[in-house]
N, CA, C and O of each residue as an XYZ file, in Angstrom:
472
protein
N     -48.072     21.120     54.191
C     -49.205     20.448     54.790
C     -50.139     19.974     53.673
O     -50.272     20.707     52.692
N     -50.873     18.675     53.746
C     -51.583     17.976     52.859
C     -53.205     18.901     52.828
O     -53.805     19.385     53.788
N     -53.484     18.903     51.762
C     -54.738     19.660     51.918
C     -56.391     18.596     52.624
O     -56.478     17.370     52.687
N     -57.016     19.209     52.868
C     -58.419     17.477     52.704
C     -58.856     17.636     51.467
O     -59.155     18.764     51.076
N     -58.938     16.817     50.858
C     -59.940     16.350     49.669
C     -61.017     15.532     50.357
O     -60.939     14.744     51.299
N     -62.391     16.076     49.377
C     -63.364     15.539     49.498
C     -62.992     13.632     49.302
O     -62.488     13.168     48.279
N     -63.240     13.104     50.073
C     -63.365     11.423     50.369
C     -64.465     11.288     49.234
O     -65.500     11.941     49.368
N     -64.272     10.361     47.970
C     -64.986      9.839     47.428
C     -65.295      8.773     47.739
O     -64.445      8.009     47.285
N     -66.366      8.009     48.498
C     -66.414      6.936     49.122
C     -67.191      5.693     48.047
O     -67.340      4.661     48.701
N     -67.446      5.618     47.331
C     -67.375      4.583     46.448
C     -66.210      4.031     45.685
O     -66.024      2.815     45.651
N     -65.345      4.951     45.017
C     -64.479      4.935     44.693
C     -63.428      4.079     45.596
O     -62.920      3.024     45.215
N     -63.147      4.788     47.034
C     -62.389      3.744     48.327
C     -63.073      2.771     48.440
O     -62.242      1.864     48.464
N     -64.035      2.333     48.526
C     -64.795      1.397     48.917
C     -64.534      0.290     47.954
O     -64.385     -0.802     48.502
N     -64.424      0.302     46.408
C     -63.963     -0.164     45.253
C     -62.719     -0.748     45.526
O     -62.471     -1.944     45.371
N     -61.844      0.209     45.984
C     -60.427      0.150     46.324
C     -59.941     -0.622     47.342
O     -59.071     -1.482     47.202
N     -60.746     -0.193     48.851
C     -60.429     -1.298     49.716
C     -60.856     -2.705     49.318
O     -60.123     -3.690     49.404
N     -62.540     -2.706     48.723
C     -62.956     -4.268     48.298
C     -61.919     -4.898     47.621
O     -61.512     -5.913     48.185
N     -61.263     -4.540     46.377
C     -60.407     -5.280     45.563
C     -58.964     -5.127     46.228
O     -58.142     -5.720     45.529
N     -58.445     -4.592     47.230
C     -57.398     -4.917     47.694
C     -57.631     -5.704     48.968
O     -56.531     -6.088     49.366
N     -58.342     -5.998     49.558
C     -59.466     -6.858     50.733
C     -59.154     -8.015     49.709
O     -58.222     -8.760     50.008
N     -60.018     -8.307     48.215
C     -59.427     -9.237     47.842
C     -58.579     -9.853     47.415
O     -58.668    -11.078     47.334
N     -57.530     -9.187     47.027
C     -56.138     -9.867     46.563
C     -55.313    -10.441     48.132
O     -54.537    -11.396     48.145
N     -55.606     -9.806     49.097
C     -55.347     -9.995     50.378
C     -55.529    -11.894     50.910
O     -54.765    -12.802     51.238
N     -57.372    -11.656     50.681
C     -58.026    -13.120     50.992
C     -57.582    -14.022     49.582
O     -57.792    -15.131     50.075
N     -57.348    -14.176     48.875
C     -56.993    -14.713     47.572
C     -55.196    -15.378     48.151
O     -54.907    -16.566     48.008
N     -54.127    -14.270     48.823
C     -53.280    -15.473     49.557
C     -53.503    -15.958     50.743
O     -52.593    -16.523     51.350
N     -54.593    -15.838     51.205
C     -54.528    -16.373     52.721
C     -54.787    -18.001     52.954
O     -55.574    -18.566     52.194
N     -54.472    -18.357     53.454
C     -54.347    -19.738     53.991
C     -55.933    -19.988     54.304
O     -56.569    -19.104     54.879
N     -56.659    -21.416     53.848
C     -57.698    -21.553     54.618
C     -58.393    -21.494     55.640
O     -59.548    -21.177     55.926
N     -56.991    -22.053     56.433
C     -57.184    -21.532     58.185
C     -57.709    -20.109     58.450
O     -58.800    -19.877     58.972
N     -56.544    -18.881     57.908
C     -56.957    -17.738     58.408
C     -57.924    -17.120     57.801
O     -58.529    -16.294     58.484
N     -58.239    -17.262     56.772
C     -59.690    -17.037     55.568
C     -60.957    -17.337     56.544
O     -61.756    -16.470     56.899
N     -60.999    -18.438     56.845
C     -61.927    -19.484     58.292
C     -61.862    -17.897     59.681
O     -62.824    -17.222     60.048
N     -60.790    -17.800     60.006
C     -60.993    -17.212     60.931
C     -61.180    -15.654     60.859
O     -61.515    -14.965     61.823
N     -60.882    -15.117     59.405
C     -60.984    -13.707     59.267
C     -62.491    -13.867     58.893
O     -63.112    -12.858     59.228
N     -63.267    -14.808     58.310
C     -64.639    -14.563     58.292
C     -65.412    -14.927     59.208
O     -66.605    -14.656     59.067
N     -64.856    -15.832     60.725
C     -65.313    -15.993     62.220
C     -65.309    -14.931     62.506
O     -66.491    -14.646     62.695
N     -64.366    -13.604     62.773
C     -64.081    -12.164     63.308
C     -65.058    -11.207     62.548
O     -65.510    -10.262     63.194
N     -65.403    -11.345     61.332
C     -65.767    -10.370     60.509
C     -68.224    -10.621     60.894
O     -69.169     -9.847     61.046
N     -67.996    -12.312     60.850
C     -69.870    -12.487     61.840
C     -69.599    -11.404     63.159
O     -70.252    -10.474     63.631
N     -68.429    -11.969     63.452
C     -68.922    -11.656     65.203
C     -68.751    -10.180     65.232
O     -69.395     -9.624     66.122
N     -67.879     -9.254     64.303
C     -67.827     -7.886     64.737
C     -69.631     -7.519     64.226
O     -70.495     -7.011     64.942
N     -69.808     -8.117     62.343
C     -71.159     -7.184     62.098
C     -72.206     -7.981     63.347
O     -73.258     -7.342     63.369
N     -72.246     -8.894     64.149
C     -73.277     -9.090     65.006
C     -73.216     -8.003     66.166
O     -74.283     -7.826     66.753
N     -72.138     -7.258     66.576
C     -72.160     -6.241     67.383
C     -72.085     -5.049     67.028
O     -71.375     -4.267     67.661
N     -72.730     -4.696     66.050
C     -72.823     -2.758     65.400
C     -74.079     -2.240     65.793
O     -75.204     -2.732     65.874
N     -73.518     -0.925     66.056
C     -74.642     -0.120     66.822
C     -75.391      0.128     64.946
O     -74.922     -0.315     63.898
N     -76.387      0.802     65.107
C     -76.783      1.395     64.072
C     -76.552      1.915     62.872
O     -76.940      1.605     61.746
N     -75.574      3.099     63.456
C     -74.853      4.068     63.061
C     -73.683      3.311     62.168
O     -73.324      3.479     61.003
N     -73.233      2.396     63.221
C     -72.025      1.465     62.155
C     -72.533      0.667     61.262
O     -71.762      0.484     60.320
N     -73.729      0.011     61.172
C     -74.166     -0.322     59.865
C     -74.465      0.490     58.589
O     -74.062      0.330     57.437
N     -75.421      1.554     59.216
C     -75.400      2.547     58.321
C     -73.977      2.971     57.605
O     -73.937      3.374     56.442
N     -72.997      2.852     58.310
C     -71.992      3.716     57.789
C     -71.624      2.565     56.704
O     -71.527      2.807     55.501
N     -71.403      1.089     57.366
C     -70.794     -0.687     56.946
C     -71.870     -0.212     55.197
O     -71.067     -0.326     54.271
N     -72.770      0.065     54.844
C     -74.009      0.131     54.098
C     -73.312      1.056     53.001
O     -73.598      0.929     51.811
N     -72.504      1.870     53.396
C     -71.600      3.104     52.411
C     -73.160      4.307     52.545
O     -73.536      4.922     51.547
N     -73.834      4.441     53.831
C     -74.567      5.655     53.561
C     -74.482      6.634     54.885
O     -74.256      6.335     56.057
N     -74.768      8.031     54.217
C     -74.907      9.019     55.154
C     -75.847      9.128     55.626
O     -76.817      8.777     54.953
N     -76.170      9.811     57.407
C     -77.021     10.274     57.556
C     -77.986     10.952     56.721
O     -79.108     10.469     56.869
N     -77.927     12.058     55.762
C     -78.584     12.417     55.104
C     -78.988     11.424     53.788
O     -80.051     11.624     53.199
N     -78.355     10.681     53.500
C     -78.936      9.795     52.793
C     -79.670      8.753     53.114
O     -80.385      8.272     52.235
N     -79.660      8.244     54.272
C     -80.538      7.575     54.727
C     -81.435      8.131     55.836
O     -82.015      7.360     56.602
N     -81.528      9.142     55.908
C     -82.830     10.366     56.329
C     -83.926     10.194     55.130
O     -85.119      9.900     55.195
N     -83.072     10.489     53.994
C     -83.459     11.145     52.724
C     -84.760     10.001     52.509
O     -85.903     10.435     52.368
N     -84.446      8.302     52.494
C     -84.938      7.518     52.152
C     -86.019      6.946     53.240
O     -86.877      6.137     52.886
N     -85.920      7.428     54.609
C     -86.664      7.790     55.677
C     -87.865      8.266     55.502
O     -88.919      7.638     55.598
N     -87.694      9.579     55.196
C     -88.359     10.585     54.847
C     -88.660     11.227     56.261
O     -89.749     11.309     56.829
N     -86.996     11.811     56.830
C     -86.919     12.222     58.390
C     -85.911     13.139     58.364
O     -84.875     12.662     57.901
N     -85.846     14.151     58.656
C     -84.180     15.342     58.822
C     -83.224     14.359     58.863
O     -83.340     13.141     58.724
N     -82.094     15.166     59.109
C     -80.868     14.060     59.434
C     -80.745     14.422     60.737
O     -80.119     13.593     61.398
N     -81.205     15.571     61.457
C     -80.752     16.206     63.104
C     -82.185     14.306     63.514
O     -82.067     13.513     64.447
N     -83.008     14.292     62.654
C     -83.985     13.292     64.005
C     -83.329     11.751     63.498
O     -83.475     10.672     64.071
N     -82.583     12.033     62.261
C     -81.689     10.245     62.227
C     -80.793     10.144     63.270
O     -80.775      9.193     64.052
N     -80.020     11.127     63.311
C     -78.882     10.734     64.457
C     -79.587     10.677     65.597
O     -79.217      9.616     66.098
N     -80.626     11.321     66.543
C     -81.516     10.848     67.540
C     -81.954      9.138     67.668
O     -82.074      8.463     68.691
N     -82.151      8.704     66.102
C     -82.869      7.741     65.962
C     -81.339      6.462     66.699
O     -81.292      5.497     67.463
N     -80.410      7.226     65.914
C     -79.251      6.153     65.864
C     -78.839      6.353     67.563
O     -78.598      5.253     68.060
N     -78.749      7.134     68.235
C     -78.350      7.553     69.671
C     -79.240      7.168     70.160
O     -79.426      8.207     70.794
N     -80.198      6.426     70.532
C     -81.355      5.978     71.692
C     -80.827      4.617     71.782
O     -80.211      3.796     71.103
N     -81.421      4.781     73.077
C     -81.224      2.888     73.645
C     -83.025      2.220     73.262
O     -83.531      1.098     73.274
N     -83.320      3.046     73.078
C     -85.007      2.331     72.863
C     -85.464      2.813     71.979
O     -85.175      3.976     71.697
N     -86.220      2.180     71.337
C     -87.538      2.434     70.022
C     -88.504      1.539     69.518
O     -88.362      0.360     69.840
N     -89.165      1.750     69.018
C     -90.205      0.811     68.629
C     -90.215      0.278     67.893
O     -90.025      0.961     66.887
N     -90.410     -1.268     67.574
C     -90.130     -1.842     66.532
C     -90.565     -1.503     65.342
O     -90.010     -1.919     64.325
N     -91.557     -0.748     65.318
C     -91.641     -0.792     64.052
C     -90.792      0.776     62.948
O     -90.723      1.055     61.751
N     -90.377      1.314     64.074
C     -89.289      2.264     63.948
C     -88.534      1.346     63.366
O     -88.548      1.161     62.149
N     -87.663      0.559     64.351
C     -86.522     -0.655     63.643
C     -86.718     -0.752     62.828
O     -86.164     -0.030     62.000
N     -87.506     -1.565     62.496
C     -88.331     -2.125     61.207
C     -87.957     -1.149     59.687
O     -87.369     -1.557     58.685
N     -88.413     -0.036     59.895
C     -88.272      1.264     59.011
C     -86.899      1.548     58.853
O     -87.073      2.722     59.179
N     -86.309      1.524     58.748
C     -84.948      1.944     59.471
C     -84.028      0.481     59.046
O     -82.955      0.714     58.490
N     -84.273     -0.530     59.204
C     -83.345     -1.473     58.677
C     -83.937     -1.921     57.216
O     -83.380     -2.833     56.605
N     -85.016     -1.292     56.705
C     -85.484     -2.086     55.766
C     -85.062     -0.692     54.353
O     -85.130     -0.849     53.134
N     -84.762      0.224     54.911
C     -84.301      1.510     54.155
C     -82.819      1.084     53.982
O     -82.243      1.604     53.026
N     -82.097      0.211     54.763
C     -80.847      0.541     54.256
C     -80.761     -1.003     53.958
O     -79.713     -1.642     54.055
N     -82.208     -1.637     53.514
C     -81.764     -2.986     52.246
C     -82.022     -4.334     53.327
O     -81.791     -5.524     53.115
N     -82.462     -3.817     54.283
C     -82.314     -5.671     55.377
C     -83.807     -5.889     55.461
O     -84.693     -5.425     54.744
N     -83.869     -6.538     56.293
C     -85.153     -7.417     57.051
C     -84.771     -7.187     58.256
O     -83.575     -7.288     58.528
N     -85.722     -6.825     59.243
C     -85.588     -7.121     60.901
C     -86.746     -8.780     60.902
O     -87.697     -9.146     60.211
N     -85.976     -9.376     62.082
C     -86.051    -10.395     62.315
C     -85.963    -10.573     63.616
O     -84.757    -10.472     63.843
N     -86.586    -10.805     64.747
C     -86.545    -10.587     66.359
C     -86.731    -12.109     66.741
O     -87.656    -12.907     66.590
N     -85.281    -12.189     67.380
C     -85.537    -13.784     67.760
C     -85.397    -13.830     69.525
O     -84.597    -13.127     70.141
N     -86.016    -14.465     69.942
C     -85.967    -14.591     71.375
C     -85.040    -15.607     71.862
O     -85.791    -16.574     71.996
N     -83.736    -16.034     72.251
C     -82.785    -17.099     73.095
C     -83.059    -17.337     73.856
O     -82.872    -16.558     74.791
N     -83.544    -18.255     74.028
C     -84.517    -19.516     75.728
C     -83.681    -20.512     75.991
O     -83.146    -21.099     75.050
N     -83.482    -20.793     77.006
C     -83.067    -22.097     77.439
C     -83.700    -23.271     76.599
O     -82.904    -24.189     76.400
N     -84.699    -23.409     76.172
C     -84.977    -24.755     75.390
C     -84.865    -24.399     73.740
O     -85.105    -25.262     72.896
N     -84.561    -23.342     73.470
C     -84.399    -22.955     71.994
C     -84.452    -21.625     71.742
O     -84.564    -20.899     72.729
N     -84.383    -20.968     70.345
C     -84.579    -19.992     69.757
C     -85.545    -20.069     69.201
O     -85.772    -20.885     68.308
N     -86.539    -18.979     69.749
C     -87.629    -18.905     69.250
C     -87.568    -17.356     68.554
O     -87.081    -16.322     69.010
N     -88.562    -17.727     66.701
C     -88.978    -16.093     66.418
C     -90.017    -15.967     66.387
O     -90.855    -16.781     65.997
N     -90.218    -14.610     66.911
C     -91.437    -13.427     67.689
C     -91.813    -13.182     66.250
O     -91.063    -12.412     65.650
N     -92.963    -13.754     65.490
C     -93.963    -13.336     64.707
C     -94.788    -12.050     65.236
O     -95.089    -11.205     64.392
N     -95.091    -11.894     66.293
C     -96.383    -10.715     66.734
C     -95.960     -9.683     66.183
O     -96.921     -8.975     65.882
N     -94.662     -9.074     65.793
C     -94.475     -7.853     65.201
C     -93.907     -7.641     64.035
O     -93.074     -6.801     63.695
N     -94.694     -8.893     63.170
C     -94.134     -8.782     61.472
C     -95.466     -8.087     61.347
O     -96.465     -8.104     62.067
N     -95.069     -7.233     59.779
C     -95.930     -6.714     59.334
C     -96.769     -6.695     58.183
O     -96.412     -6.940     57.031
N     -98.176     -6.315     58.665
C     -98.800     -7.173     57.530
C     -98.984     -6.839     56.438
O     -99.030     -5.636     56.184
N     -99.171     -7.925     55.311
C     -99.138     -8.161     54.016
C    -100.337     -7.085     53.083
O    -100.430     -7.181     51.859
């Protein structure tokens, strides 16, 4: 039986990236086109948790940078509701911008009222 070794996850991450690219390097334009159509539309549907993870970080590491346990991150990542400016905290720790756009029938509009101020 195989033992577990500790997962060095930079190291894989290294590993999948550069074999990810020798991959896209033969692909046909067409499917290059459509593996990066699949690859918007999956990161436009990740819960939290899967970005965080997409990000290469742990709960406790992105607690750490929080400045929150890791038992109240995973709470944070398991709710259907929070406050933006929770969001806010929380996507800007693991390197993004939140950006809240509203989809209307006459356009896309973005919700300025809950940027924060300078």
């Amino acid at each position: 039986m195989l033992s577990c070794a500790k997962w060095n996850s930079a190291a894989s991450f290294d590993l999948m990236a550069r074999n990810f690219k020798e991959l896209e390097e033969k692909m046909s334009p067409e499917s290059r086109a459509r593996a990066d159509a699949m690859a918007k539309e999956m990161m436009a549907e990740m819960l939290l948790a899967e970005i965080r993870k997409f990000m290469g970080l742990t709960q406790e590491e992105l607690a750490g940078a929080l400045g929150v346990t890791q038992p109240s991150l995973s709470k944070l990542e398991n709710q259907d509701d929070m406050q933006v400016s929770t969001l806010r905290r929380l996507i800007e720790a693991l390197g993004g911008q939140l950006e809240i756009i509203a989809h209307l029938p006459r356009g896309d509009i973005r919700i300025r009222q809950f940027k924060e101020a300078s």
